[in-house]
Structures are given as structure tokens and as C-alpha cells.
N, C-alpha and C positions, 0 to 999 in steps of 0.2 A: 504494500500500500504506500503509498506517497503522501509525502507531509503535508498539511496543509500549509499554505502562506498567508499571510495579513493581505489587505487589498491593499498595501502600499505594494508592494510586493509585487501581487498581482498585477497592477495597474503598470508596474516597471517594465515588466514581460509585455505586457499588452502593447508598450507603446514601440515594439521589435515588429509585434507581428502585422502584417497584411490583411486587408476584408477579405472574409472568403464566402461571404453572404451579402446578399443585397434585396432591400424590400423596394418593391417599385409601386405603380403608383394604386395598386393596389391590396396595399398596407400589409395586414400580416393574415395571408393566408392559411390556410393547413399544409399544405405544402411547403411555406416555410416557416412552421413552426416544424414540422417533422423532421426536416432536413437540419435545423439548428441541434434539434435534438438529438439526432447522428451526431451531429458532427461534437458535439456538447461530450456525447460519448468518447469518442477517440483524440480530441484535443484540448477536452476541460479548459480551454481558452476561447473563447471566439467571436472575433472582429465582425461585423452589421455596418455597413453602407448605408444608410436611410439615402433614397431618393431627395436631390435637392427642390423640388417642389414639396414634398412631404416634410420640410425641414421645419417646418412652424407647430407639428405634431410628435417630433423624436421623440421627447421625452414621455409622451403616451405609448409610441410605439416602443420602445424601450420597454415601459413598464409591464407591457402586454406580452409583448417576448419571455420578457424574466415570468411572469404569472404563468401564461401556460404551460413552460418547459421548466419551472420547478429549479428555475435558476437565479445568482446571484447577481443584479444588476452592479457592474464594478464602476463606470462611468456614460455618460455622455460629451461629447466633445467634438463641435462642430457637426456633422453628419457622419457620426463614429458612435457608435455602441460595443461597448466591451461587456462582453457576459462571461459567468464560469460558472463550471459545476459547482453546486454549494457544497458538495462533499469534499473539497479542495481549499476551502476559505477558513480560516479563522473567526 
């Protein structure tokens, strides 16, 4: 099992990695909540795009992300959403 980190921490990693998800303008699907949720599995880090028209809404879509997939919202920052598995956080 792997340690958990502080969301300083986390948030330190986050700012390494790439989006590998992107919500367009049709906000947050099942589709990509599913595929967050993969990917949530195999990389307990992960980077979200918010579409730049959807930018006056991130921080809903954000929250809607972290609700459904039962994950920890680490930041918002600009059109960046950092998520991690909560079983990873401190």
C-alpha cells in the first residue's frame, strides 16, 4: 500500500502532471465520470481541463466530479482541476 500525502504534497505532484481528461461543453457526463474513475484507479492523481466556455462553472464542475467518483477535490486553478483518490490523502 502507499502512503498517503498531505494535499500540499499532492498538489506539488499535480503541478508535474498533464490533463489527461477534458469536460467539454457538455459538462460532466457519465462517460466522464466513468473514465475519471479509471483513470482515479490506476493514477490516484488526475489532471481535468474544464472547457474555456465552461470556465465560469469549474468550480461546480469540480465539485460534481469529486461527488460522484468519491474523490478528493485537491485544487482548482484556472481551467485545471486536480482530483485524487481519497484513499491517498491525509
Amino acid at each position: 500500500m502507499q502512503k498517503k500525502l498531505s494535499k500540499k504534497e499532492l498538489k506539488g505532484k499535480g503541478t508535474e502532471l498533464k490533463a489527461t481528461m477534458h469536460v467539454g461543453k457538455d459538462g460532466v457526463t457519465e462517460g466522464v465520470v466513468e473514465e475519471l474513475m479509471n483513470q482515479l484507479k490506476t493514477s490516484k492523481l488526475v489532471k481535468v481541463k474544464v472547457l474555456a466556455s465552461s470556465a465560469d462553472q469549474k468550480r461546480e464542475i469540480a465539485e460534481e466530479l469529486a461527488l460522484k467518483t468519491g474523490s478528493t477535490l485537491l485544487e482548482v486553478r484556472g481551467n485545471t482541476i486536480l482530483l485524487c483518490d481519497k484513499k491517498y490523502v491525509e
